[in-house]
Kinemage of the C-alpha trace (Angstrom):
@kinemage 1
@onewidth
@group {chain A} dominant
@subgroup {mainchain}
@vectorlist {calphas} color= white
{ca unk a 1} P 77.814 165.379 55.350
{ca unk a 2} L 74.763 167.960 55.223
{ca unk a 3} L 72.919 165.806 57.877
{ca unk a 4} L 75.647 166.332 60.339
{ca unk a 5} L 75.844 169.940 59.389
{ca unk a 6} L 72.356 170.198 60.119
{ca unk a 7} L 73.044 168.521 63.602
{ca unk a 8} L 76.045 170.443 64.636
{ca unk a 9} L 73.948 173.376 63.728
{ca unk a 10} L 70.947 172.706 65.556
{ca unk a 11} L 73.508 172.049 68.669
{ca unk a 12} L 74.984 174.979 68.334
{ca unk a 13} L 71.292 177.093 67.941
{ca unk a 14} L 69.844 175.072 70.939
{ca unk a 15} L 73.103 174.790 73.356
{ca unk a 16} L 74.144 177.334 75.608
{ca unk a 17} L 77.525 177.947 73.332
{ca unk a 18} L 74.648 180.324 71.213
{ca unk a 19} L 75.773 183.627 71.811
{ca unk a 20} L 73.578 186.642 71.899
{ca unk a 21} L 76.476 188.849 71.836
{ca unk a 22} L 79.520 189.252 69.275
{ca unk a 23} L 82.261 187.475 70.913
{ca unk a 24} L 85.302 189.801 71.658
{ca unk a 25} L 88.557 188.944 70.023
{ca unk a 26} L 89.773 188.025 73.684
{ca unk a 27} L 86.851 185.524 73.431
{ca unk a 28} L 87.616 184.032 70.424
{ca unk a 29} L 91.744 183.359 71.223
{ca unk a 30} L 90.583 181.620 74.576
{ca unk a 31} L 88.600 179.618 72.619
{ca unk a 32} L 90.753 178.970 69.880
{ca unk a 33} L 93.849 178.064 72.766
{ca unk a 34} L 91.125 175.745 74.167
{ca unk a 35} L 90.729 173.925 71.022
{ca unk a 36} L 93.931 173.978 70.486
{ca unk a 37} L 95.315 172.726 73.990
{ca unk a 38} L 92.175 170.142 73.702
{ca unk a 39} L 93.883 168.543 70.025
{ca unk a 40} L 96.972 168.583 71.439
{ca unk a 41} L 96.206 166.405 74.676
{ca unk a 42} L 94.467 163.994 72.297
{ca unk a 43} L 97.397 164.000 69.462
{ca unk a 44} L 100.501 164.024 71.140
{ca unk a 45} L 100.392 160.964 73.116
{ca unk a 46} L 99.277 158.950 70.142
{ca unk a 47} L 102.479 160.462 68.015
{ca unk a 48} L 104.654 159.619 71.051
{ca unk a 49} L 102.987 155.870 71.265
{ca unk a 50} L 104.181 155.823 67.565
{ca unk a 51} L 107.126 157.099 68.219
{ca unk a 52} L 108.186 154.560 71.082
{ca unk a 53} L 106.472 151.820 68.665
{ca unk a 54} L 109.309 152.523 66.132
{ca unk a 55} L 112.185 149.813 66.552
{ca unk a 56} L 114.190 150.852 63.527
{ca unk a 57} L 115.685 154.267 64.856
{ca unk a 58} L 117.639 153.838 67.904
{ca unk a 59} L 116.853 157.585 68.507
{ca unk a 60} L 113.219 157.525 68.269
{ca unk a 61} L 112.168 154.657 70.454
{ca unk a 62} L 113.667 156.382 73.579
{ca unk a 63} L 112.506 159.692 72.681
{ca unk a 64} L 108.908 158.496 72.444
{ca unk a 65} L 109.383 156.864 75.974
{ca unk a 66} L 110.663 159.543 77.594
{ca unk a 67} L 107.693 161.775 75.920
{ca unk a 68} L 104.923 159.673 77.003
{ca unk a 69} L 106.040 159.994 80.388
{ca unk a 70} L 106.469 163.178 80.544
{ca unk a 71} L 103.169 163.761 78.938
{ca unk a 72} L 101.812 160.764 81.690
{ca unk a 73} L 103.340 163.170 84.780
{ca unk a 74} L 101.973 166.207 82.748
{ca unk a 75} L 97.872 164.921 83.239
{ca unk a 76} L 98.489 163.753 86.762
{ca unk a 77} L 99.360 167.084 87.679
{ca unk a 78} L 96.989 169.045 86.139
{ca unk a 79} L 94.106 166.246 87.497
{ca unk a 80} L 95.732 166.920 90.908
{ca unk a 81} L 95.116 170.733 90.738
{ca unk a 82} L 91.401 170.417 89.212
{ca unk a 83} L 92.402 171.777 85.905
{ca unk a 84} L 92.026 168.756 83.949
């Protein structure tokens, strides 16, 4: 754990995310939103997979279909406009 401390540090100290200036609090929530929008692209198409993987609810199985389309449509659209 402290040897990838140590390397996330020394990334941070040598990469051009070092900032020479306090961020302002505008800063920060972009980045926070980013880290958050960049989670949820990874998450919520694995929780929909599960979902859609789940044969005992009749519910559940649909819903998961209809998400991971919708999520599916979601990154074609965004690849289409060069934001993602």
């Amino acid at each position: 754990m402290q040897a990838r401390l140590r390397e996330l540090i020394a990334q941070i100290w040598f990469g051009d995310d070092f900032r020479l200036q306090r961020p302002t609090p505008v800063d920060e929530a972009k980045w926070g939103f980013a880290v958050i929008e960049q989670s949820l692209w990874k998450a919520v198409p694995r929780v929909m997979r599960d979902i859609e993987a789940e044969k005992t609810g009749v519910f559940f199985a649909p819903v998961g279909t209809i998400g991971r389309a919708f999520l599916e449509i979601e990154s074609q659209a965004f690849s289409m406009d060069g934001t993602g």
